[in-house]
FITOR-627786 format. One line per 4 residues: number of its first residue (from 1); for each residue x, y, z of N, C-alpha, C, O, CB. Coordinates in nm, 3 decimals, always signed. Glycine has a CB too. Layout:
NUM	X,Y,Z,X,Y,Z,X,Y,Z,X,Y,Z,X,Y,Z ~ ...
This chain:
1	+5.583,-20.110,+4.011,+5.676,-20.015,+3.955,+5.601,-19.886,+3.923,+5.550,-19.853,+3.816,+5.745,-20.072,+3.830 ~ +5.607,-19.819,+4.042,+5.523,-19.686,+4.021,+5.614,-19.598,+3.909,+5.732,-19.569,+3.926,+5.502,-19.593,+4.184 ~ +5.504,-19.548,+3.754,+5.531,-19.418,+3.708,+5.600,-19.485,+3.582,+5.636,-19.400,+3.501,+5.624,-19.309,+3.812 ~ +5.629,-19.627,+3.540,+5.681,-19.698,+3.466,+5.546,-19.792,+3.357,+5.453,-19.868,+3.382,+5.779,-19.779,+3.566
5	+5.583,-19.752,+3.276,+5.474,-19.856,+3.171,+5.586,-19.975,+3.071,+5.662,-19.914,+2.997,+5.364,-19.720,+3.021 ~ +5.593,-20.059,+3.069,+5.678,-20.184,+3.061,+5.638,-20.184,+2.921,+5.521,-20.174,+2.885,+5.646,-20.326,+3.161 ~ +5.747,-20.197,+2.836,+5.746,-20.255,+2.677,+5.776,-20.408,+2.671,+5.855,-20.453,+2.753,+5.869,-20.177,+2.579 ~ +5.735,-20.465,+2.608,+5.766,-20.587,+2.542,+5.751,-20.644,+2.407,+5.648,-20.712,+2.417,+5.719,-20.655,+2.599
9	+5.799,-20.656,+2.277,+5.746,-20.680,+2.170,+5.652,-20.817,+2.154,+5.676,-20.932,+2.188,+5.849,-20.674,+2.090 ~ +5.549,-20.767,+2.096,+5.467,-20.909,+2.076,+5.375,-20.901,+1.931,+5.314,-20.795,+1.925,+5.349,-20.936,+2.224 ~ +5.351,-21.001,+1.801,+5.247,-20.978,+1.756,+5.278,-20.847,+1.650,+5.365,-20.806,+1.574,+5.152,-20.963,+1.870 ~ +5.148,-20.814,+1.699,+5.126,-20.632,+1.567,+5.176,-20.527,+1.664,+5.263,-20.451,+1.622,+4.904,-20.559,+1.506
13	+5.130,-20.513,+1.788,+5.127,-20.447,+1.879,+5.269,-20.465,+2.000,+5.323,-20.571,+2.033,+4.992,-20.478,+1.920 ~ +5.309,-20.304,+2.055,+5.404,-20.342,+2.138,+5.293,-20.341,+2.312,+5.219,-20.252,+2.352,+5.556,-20.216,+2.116 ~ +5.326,-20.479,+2.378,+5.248,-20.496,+2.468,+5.303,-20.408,+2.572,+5.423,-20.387,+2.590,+5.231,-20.630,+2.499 ~ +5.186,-20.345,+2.652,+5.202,-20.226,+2.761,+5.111,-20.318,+2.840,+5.025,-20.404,+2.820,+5.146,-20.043,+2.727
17	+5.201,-20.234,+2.981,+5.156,-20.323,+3.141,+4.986,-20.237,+3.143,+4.947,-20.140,+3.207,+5.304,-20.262,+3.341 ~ +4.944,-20.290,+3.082,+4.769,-20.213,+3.164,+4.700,-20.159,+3.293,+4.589,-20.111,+3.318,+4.673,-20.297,+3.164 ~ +4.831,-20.190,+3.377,+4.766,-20.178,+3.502,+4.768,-20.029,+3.544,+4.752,-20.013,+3.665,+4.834,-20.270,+3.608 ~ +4.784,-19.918,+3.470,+4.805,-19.805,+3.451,+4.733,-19.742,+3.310,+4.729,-19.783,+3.194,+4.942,-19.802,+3.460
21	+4.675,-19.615,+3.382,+4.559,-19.577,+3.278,+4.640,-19.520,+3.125,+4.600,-19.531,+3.010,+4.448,-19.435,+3.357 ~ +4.753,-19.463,+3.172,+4.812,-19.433,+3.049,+4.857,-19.578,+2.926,+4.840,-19.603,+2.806,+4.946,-19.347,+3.104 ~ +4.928,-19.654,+3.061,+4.930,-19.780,+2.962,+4.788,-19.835,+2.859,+4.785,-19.862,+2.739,+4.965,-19.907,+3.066 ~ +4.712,-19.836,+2.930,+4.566,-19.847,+2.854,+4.518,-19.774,+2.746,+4.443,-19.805,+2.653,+4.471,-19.822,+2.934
25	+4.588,-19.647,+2.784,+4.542,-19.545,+2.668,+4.598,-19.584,+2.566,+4.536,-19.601,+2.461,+4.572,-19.399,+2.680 ~ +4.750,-19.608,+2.581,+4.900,-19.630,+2.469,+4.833,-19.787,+2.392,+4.856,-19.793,+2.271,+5.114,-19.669,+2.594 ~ +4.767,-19.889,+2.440,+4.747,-19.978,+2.427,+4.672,-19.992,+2.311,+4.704,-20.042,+2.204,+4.717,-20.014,+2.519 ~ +4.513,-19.914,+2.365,+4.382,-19.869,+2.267,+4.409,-19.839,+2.152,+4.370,-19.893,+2.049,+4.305,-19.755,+2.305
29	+4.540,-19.671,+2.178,+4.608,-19.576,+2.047,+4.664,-19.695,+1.975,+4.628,-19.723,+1.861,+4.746,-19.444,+2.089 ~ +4.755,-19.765,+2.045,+4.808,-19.915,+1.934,+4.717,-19.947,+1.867,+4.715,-19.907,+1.751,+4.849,-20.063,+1.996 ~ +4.591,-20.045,+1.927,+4.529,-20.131,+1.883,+4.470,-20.024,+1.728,+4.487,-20.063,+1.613,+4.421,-20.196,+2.010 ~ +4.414,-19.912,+1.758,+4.345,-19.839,+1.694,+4.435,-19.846,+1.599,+4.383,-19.865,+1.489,+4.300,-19.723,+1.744
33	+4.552,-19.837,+1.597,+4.626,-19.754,+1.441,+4.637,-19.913,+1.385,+4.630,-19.900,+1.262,+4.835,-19.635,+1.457 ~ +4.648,-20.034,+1.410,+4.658,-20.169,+1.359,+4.543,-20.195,+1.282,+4.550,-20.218,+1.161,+4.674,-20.269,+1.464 ~ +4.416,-20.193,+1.360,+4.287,-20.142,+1.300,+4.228,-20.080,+1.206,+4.141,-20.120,+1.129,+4.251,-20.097,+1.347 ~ +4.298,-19.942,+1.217,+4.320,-19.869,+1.071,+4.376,-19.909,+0.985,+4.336,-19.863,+0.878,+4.373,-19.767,+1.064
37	+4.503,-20.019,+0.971,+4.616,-20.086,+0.890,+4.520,-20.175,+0.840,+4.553,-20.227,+0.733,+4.754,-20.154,+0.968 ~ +4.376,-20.218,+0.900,+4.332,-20.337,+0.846,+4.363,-20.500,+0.926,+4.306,-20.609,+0.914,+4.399,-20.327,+0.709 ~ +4.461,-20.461,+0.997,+4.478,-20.547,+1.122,+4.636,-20.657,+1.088,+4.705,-20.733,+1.155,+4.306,-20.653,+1.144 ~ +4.633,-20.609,+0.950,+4.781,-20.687,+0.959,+4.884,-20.594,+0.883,+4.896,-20.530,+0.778,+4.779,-20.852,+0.879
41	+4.960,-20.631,+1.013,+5.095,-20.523,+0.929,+5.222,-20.590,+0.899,+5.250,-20.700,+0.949,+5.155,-20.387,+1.030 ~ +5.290,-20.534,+0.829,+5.409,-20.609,+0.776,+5.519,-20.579,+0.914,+5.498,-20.524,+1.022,+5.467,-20.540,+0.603 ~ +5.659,-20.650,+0.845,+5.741,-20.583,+0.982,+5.769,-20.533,+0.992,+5.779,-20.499,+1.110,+5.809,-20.589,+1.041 ~ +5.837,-20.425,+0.863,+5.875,-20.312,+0.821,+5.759,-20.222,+0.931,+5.804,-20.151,+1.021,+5.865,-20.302,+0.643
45	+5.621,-20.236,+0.909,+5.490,-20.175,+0.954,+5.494,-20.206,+1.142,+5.447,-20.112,+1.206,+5.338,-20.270,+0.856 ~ +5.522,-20.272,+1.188,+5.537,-20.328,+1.310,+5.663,-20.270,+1.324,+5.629,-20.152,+1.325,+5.524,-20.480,+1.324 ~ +5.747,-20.269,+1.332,+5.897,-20.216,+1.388,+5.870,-20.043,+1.423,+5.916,-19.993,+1.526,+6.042,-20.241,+1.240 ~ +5.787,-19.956,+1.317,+5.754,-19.865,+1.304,+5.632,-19.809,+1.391,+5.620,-19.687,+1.404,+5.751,-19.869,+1.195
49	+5.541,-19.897,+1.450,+5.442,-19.863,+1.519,+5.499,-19.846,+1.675,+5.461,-19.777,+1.770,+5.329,-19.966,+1.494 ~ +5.650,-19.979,+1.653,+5.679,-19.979,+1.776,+5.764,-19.880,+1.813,+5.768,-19.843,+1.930,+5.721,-20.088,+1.809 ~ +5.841,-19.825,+1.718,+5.875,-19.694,+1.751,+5.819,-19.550,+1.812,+5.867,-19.482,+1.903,+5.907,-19.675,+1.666 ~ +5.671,-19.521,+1.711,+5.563,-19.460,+1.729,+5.491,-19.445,+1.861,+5.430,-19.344,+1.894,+5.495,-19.507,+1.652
53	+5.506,-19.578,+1.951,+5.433,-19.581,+2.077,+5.548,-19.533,+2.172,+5.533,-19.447,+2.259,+5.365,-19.734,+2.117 ~ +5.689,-19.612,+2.139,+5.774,-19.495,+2.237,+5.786,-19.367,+2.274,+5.812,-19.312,+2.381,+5.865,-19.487,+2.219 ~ +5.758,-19.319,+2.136,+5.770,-19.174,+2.110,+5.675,-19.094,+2.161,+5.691,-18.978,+2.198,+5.773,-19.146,+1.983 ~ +5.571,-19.160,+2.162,+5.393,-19.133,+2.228,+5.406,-19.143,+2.349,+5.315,-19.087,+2.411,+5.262,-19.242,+2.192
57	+5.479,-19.189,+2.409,+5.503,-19.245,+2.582,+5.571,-19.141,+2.628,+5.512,-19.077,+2.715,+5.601,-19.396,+2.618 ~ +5.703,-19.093,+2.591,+5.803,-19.021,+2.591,+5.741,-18.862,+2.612,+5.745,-18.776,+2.701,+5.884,-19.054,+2.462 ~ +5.682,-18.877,+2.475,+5.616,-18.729,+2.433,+5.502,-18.684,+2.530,+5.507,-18.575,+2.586,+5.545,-18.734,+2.276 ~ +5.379,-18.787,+2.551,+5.323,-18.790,+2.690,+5.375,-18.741,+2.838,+5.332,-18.655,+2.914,+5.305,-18.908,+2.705
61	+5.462,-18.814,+2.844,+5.559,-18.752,+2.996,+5.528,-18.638,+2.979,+5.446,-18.561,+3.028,+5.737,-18.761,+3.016 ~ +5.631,-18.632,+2.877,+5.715,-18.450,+2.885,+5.600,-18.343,+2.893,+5.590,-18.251,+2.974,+5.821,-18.396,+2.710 ~ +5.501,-18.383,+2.774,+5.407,-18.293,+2.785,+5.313,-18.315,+2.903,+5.216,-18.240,+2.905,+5.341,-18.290,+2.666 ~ +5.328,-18.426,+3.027,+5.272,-18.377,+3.126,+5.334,-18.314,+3.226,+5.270,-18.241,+3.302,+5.215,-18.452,+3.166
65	+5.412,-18.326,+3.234,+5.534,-18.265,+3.345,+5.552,-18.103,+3.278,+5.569,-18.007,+3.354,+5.722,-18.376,+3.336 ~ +5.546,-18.089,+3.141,+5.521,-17.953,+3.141,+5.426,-17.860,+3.153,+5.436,-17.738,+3.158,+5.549,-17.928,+3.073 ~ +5.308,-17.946,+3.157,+5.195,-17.910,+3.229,+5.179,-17.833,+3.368,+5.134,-17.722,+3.395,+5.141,-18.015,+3.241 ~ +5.221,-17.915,+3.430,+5.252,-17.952,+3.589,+5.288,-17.830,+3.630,+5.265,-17.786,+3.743,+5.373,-18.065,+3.627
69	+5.344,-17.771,+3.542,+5.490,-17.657,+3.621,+5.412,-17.547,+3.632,+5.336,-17.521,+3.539,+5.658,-17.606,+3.516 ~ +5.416,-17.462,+3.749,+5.366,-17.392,+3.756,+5.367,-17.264,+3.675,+5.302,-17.170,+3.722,+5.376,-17.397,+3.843 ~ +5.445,-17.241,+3.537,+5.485,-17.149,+3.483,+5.560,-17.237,+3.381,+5.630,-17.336,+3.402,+5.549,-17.049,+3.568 ~ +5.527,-17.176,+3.269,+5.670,-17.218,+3.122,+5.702,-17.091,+3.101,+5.789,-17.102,+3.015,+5.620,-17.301,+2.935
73	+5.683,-16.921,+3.133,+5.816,-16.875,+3.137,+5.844,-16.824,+3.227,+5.775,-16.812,+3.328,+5.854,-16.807,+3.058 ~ +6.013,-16.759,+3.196,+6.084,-16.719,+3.284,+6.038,-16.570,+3.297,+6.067,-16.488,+3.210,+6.222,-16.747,+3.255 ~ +5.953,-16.532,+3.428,+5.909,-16.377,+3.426,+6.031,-16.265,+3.462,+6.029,-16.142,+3.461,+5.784,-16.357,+3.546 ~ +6.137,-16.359,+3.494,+6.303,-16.300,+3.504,+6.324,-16.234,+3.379,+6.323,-16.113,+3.357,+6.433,-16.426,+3.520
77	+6.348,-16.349,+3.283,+6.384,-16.339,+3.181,+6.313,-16.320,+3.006,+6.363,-16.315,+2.894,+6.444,-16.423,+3.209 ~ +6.188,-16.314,+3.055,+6.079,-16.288,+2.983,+6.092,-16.368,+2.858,+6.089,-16.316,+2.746,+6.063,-16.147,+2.961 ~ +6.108,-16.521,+2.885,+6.136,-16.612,+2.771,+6.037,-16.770,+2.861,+6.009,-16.795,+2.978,+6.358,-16.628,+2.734 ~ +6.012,-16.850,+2.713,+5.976,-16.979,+2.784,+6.155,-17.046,+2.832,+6.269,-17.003,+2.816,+5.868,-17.102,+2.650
81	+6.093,-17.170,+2.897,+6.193,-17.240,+2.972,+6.236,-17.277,+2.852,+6.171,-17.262,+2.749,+6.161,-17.347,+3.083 ~ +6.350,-17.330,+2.857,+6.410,-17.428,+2.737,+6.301,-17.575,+2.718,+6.239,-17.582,+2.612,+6.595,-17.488,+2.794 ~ +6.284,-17.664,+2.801,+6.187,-17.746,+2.759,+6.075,-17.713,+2.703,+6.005,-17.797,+2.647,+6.158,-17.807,+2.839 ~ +6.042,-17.586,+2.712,+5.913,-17.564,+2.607,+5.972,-17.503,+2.485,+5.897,-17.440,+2.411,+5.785,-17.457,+2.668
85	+6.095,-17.514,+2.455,+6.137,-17.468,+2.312,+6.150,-17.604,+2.257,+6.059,-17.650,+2.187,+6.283,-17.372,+2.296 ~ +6.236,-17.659,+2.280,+6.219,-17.835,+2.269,+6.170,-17.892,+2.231,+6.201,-17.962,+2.135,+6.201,-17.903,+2.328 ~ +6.024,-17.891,+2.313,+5.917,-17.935,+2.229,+5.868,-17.898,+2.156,+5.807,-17.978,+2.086,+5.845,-17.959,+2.256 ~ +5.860,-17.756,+2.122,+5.784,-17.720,+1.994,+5.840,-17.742,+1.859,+5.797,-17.748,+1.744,+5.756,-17.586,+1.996
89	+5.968,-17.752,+1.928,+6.059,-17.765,+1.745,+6.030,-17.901,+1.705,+6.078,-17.941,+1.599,+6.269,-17.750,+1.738 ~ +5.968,-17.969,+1.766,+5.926,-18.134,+1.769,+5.880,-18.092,+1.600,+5.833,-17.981,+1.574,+5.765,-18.208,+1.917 ~ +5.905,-18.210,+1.482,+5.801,-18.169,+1.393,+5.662,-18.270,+1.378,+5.658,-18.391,+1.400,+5.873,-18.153,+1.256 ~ +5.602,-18.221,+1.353,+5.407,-18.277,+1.378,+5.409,-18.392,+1.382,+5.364,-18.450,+1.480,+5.280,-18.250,+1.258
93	+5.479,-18.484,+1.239,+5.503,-18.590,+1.269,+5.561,-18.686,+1.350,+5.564,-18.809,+1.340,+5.519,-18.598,+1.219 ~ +5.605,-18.612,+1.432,+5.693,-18.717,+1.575,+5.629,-18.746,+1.681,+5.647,-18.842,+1.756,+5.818,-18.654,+1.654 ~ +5.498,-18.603,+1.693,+5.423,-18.611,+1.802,+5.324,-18.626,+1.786,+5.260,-18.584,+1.883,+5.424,-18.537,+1.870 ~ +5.261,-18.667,+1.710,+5.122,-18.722,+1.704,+5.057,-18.632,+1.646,+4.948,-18.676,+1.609,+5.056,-18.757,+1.827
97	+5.077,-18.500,+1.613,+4.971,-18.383,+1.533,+4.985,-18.352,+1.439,+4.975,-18.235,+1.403,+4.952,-18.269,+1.568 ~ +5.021,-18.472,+1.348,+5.050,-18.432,+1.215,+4.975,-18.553,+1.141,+4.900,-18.625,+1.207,+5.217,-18.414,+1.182 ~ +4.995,-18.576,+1.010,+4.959,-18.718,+0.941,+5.040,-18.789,+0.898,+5.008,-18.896,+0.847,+4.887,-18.718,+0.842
């Protein structure tokens, strides 16, 4: 399944297909923040991480595909694209650059 990283709940951690470097990355970033928790989390704490890695997956894409583009603005219209407004209104905490 090219371009797809597979969720499944398991444990502390939501399990990602590894066979893909991003999955690996998403995996590590899991393991790491469980790690930081001390290694056991409640479910309240688990339901929430598993949210966190979607959002990290999601947010990943977008911010690579907006990479990609050969341009974020419009030299027409002398504005960014709408997907780069989008994301910035993201607040820190959703995307990973906040605490």
């Amino acid at each position: 399944m090219h371009g797809r990283v597979h969720l499944a709940v398991r444990s502390h951690c939501v399990l990602l297909d590894q066979r893909t470097a991003q999955g690996r990355e998403l995996a590590a970033w899991c393991a790491q923040v469980v790690a930081d928790q001390g290694g056991n989390l409640t479910a309240t704490q688990e339901a929430l991480l598993d949210v966190l890695v979607r959002d990290k997956l999601i947010l990943d894409h977008l911010d690579g595909w907006l990479l990609a583009q050969p341009s974020l603005v419009s030299h027409r219209r002398r504005e960014c694209f709408r997907p780069v407004h989008d994301r910035m209104r993201l607040p820190p905490e959703r995307d990973g650059r906040g605490q």
